[in-house]
Chimera marker file (.cmm) of the C-alpha trace (Angstrom):
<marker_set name="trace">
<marker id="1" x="95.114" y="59.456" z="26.111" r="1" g="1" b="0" radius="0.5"/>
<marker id="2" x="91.737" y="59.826" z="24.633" r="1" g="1" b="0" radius="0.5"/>
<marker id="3" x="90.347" y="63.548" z="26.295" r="1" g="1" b="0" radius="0.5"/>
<marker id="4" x="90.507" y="62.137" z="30.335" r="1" g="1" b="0" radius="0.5"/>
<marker id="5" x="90.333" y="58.808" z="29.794" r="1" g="1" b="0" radius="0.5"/>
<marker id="6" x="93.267" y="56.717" z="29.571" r="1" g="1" b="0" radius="0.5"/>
<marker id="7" x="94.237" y="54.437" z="26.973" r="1" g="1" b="0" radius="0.5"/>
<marker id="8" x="92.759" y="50.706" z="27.188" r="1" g="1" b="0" radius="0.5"/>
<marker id="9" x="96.082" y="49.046" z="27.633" r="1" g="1" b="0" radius="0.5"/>
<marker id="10" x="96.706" y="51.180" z="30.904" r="1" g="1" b="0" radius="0.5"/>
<marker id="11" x="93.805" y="49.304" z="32.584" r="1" g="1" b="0" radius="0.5"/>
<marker id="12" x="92.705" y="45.831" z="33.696" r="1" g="1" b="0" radius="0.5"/>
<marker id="13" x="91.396" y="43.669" z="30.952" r="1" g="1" b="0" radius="0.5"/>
<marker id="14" x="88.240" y="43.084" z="33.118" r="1" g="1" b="0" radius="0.5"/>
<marker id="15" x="87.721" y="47.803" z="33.109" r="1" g="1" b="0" radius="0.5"/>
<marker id="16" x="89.378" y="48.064" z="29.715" r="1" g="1" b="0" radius="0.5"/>
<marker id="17" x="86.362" y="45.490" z="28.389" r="1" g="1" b="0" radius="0.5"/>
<marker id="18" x="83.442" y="47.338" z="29.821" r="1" g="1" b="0" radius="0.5"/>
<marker id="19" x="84.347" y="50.512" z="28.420" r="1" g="1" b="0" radius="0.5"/>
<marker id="20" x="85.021" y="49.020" z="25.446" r="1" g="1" b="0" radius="0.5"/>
<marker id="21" x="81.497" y="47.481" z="25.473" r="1" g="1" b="0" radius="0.5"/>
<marker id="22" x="79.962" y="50.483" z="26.890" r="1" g="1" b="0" radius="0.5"/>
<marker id="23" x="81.381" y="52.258" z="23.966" r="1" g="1" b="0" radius="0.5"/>
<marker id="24" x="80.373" y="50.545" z="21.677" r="1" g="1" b="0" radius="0.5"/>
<marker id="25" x="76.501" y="50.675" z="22.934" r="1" g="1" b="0" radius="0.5"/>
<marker id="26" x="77.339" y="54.370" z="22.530" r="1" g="1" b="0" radius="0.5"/>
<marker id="27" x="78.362" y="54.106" z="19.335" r="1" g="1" b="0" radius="0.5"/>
<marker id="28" x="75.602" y="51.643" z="18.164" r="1" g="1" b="0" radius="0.5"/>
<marker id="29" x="72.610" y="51.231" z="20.278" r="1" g="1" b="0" radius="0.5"/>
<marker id="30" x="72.048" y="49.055" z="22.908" r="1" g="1" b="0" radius="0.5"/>
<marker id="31" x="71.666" y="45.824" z="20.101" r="1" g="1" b="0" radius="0.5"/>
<marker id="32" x="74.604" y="44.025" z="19.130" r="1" g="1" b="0" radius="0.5"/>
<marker id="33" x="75.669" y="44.561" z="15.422" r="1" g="1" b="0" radius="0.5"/>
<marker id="34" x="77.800" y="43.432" z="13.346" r="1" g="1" b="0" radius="0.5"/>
<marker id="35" x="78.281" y="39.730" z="12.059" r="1" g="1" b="0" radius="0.5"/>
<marker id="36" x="77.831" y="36.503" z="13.940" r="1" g="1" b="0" radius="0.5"/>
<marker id="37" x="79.977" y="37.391" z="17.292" r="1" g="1" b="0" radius="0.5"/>
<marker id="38" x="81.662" y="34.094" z="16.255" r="1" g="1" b="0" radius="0.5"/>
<marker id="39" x="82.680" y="35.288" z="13.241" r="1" g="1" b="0" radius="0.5"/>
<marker id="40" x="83.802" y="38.695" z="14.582" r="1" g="1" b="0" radius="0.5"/>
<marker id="41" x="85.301" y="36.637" z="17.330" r="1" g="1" b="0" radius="0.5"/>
<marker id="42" x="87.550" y="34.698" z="14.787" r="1" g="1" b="0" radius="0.5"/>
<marker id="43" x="88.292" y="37.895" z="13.277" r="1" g="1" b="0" radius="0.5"/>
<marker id="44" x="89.753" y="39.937" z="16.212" r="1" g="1" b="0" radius="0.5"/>
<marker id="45" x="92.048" y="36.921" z="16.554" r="1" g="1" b="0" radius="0.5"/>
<marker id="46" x="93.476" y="37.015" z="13.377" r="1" g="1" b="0" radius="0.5"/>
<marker id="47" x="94.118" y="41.067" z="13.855" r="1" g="1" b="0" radius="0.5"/>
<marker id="48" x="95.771" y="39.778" z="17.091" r="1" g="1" b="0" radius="0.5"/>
<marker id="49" x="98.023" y="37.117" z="15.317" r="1" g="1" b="0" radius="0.5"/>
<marker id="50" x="99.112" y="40.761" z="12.722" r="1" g="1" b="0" radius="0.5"/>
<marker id="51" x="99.085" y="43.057" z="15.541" r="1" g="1" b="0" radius="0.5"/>
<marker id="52" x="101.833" y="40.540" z="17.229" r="1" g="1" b="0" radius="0.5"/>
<marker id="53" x="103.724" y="40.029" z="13.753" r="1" g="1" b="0" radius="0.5"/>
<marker id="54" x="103.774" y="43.590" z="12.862" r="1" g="1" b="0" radius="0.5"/>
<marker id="55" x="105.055" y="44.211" z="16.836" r="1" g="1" b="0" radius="0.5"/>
<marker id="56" x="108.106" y="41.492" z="16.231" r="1" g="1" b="0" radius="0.5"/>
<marker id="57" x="109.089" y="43.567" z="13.048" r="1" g="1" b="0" radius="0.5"/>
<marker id="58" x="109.734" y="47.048" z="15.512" r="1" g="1" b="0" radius="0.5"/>
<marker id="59" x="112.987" y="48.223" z="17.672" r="1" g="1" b="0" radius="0.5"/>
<marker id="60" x="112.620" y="46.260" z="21.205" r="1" g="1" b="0" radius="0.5"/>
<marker id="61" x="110.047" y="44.136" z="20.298" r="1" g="1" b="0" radius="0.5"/>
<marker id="62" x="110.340" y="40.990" z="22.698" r="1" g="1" b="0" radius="0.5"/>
<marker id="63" x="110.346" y="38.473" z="20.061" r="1" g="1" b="0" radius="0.5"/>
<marker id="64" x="109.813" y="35.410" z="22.423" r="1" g="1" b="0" radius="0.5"/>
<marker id="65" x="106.633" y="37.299" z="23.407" r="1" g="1" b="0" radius="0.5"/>
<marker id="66" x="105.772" y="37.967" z="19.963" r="1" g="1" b="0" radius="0.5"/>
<marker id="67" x="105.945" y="34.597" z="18.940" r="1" g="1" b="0" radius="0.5"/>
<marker id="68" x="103.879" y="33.007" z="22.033" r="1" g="1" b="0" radius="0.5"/>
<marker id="69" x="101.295" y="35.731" z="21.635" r="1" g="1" b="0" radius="0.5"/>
<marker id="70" x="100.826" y="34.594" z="17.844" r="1" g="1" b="0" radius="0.5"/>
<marker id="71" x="100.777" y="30.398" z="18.705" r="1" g="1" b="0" radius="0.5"/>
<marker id="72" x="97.941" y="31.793" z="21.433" r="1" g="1" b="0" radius="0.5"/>
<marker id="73" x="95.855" y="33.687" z="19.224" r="1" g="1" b="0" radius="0.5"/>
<marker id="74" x="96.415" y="31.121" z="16.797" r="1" g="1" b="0" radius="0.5"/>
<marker id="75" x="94.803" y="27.954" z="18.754" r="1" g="1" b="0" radius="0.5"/>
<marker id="76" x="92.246" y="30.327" z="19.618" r="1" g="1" b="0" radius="0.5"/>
<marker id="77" x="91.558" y="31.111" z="16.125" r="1" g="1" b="0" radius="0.5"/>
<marker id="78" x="91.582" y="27.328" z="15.636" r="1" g="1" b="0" radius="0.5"/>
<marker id="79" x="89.062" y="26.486" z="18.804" r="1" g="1" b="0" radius="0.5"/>
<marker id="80" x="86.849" y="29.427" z="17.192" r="1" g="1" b="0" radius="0.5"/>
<marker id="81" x="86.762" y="28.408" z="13.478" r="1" g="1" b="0" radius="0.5"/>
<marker id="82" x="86.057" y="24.354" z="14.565" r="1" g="1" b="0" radius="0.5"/>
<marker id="83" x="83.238" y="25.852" z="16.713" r="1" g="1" b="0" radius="0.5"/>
<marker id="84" x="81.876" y="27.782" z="13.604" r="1" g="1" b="0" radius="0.5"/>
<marker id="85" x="82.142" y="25.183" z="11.848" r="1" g="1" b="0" radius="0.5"/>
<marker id="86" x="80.590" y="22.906" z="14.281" r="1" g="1" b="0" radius="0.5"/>
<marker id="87" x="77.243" y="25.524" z="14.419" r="1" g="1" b="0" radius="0.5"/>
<marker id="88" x="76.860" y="25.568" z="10.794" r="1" g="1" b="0" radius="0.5"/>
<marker id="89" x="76.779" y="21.713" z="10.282" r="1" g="1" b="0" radius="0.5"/>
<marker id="90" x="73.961" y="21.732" z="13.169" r="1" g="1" b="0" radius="0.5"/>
<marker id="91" x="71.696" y="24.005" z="11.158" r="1" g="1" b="0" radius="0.5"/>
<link id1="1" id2="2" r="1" g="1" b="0" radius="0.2"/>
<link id1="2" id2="3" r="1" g="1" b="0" radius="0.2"/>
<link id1="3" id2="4" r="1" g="1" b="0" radius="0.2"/>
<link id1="4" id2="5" r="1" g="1" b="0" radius="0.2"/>
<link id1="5" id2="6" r="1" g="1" b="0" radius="0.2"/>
<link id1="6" id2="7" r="1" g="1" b="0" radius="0.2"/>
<link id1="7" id2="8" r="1" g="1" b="0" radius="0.2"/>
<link id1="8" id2="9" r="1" g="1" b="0" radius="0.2"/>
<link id1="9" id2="10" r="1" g="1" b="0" radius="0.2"/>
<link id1="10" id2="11" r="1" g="1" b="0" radius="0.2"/>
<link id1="11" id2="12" r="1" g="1" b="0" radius="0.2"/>
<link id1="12" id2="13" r="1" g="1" b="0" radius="0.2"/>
<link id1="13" id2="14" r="1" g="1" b="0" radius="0.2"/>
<link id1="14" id2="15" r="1" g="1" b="0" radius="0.2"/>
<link id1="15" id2="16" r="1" g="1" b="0" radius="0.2"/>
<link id1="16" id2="17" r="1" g="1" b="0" radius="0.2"/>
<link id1="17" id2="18" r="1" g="1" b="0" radius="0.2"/>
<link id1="18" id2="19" r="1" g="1" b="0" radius="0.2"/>
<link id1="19" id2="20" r="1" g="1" b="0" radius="0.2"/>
<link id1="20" id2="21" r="1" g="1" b="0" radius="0.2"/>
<link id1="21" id2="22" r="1" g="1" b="0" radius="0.2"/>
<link id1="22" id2="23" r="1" g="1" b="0" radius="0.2"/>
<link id1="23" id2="24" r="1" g="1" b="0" radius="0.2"/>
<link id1="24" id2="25" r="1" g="1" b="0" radius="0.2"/>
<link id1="25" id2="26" r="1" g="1" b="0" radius="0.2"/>
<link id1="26" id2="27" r="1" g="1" b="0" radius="0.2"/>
<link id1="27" id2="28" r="1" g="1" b="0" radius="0.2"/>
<link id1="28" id2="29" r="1" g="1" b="0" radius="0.2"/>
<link id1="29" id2="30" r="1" g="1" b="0" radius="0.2"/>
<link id1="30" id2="31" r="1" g="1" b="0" radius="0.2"/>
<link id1="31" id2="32" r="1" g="1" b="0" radius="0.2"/>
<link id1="32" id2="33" r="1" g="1" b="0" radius="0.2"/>
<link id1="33" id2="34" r="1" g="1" b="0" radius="0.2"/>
<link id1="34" id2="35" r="1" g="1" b="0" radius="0.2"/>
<link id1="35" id2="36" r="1" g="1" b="0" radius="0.2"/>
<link id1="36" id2="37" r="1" g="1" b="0" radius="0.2"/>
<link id1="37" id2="38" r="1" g="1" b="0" radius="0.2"/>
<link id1="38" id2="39" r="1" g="1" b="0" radius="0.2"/>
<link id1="39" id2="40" r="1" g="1" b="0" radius="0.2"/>
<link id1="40" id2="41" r="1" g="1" b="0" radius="0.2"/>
<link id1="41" id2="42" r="1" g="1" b="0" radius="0.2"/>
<link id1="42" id2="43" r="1" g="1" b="0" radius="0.2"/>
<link id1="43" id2="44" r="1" g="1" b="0" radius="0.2"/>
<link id1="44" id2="45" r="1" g="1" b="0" radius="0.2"/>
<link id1="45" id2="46" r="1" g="1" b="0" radius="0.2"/>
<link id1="46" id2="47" r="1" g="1" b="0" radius="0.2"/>
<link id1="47" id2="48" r="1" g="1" b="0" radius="0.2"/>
<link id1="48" id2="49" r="1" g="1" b="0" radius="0.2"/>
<link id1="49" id2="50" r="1" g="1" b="0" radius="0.2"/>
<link id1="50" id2="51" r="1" g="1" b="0" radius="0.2"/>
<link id1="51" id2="52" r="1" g="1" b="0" radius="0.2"/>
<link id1="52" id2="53" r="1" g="1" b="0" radius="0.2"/>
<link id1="53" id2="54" r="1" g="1" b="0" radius="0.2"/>
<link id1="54" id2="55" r="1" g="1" b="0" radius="0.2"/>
<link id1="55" id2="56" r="1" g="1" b="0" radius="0.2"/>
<link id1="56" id2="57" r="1" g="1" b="0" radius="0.2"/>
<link id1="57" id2="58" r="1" g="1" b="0" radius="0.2"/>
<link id1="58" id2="59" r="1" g="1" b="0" radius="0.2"/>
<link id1="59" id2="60" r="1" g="1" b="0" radius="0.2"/>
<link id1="60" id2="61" r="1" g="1" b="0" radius="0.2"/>
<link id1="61" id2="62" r="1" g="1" b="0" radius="0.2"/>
<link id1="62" id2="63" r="1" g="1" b="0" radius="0.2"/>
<link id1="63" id2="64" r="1" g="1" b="0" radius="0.2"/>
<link id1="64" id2="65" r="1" g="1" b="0" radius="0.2"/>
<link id1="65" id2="66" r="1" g="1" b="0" radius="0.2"/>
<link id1="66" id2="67" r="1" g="1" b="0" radius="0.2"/>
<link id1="67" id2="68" r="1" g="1" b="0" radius="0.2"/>
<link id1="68" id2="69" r="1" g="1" b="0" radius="0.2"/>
<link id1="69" id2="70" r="1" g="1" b="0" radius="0.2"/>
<link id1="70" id2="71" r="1" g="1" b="0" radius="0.2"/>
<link id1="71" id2="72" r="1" g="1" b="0" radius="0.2"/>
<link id1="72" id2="73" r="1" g="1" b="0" radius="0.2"/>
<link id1="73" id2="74" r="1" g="1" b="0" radius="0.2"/>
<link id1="74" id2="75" r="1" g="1" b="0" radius="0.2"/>
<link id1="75" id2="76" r="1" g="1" b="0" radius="0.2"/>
<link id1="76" id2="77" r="1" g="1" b="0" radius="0.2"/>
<link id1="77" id2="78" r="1" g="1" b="0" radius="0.2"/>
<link id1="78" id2="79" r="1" g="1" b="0" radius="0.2"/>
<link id1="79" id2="80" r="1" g="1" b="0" radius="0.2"/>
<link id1="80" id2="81" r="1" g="1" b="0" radius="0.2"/>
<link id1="81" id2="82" r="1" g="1" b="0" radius="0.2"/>
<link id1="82" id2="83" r="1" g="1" b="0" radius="0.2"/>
<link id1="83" id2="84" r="1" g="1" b="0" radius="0.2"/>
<link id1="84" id2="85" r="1" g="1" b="0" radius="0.2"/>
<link id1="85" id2="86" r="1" g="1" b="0" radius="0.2"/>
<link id1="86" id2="87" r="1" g="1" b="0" radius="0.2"/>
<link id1="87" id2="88" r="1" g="1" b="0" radius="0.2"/>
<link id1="88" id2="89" r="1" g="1" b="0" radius="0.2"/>
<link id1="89" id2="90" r="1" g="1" b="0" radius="0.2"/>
<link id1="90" id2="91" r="1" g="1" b="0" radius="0.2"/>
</marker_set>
């Protein structure tokens, strides 16, 4: 636990986002920064695919659960490259 707060993974996806969002428009202003959110996009997927391979290498992991969070991530990575790749032939 981060001072009062508690960690991301002990809440919702929908409250864990918009602190995560709201923390980062602490951190950085109220712009968006970074690369192409496509591109950063594509990127958190890949750390998903490790995060879920480095998880299937520890005591307990659920390897099952492991492996069909990595074939997720993965055709999301897939939709979100084609889509990338889709923009830059349009401009």
């Amino acid at each position: 636990m981060t001072g009062d707060r508690p960690p991301l993974i002990d809440l919702d996806w929908r409250e864990a986002t918009q602190r995560k969002w709201a923390d980062g428009r602490k951190l950085h202003g109220p712009e968006f920064v970074g690369l192409h959110p496509l591109q950063e996009l594509y990127a958190e997927q890949i750390d998903g695919i490790n995060y879920a391979r480095e998880w299937a290498t520890r005591d307990g992991a659920n390897l099952d659960f492991c492996l069909r969070q990595q074939t997720r991530l993965a055709e999301l990575a897939t939709e979100t490259r084609a889509e990338w790749l889709r923009l830059q032939g349009a401009e």
